[in-house]
N, C-alpha and C positions, 0 to 999 in steps of 0.2 A: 502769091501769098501762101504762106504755109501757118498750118494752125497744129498746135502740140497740145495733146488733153491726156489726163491722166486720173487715174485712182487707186490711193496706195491704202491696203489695211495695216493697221498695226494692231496687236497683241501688248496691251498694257500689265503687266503682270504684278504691280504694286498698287494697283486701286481697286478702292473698296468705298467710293463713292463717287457721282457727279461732280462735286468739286474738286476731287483730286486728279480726276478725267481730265477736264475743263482745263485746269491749270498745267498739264503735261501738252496738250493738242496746242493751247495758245500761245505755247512758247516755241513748241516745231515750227505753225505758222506763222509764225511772227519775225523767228530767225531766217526761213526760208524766202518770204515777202521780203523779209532787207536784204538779205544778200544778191538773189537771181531777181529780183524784181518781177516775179507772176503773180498771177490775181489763184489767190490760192484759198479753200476755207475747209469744214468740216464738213461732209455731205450724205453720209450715213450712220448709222449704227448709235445715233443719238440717244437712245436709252438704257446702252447696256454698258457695264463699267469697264469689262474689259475687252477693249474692240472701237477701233476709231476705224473709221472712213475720211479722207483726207483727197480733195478732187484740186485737181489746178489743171491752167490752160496759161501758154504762149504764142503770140503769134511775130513771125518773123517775115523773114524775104529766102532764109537757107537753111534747107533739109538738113544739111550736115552740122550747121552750128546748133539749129532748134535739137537735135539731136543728144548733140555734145554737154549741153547744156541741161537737157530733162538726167542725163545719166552724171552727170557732176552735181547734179541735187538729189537722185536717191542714193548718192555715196553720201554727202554731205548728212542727210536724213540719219543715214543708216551708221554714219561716224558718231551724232550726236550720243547716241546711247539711252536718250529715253522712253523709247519704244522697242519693239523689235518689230521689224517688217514682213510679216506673212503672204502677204501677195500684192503684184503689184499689175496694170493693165494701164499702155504705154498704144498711144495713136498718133500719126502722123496726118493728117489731109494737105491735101494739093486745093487747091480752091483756084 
């Protein structure tokens, strides 16, 4: 079994409040949850306006697809255009 875990920052550059926050991070995750189907949610950086923490996890049976698959979502992420992605931290485990 293989487990894929992940934490992407993004840099919001048009918000000037928690609700305008809120509403740009629930539409990444929301878009990203229907498409790739991972357990994905916001995990840090919860008080500051601009600056999301964004963590998800997949788990599979193969390296190369779990693989394939985390890097067809931070294109995806990074196609949408409502964030910009400043760093990203990408793990593999063998279990």
């Amino acid at each position: 079994m293989v487990v894929g875990i992940g934490i992407i920052t993004f840099r919001l550059h048009e918000c000037r409040s928690l609700k305008s926050k809120r509403k740009i991070v629930k539409s990444i995750v929301h878009q990203v949850r229907n498409k790739f189907n991972v357990s994905i949610a916001e995990v840090g950086a919860n008080d500051i306006y601009q600056r999301a923490d964004i963590g998800f996890s997949l788990v599979g049976n193969n390296r190369r697809v779990l693989n394939s698959k985390m890097d067809k979502m931070l294109n995806m992420i990074d196609a949408l255009g409502l964030a910009e992605v400043i760093d990203t931290e990408l793990e593999l485990i063998n279990i």
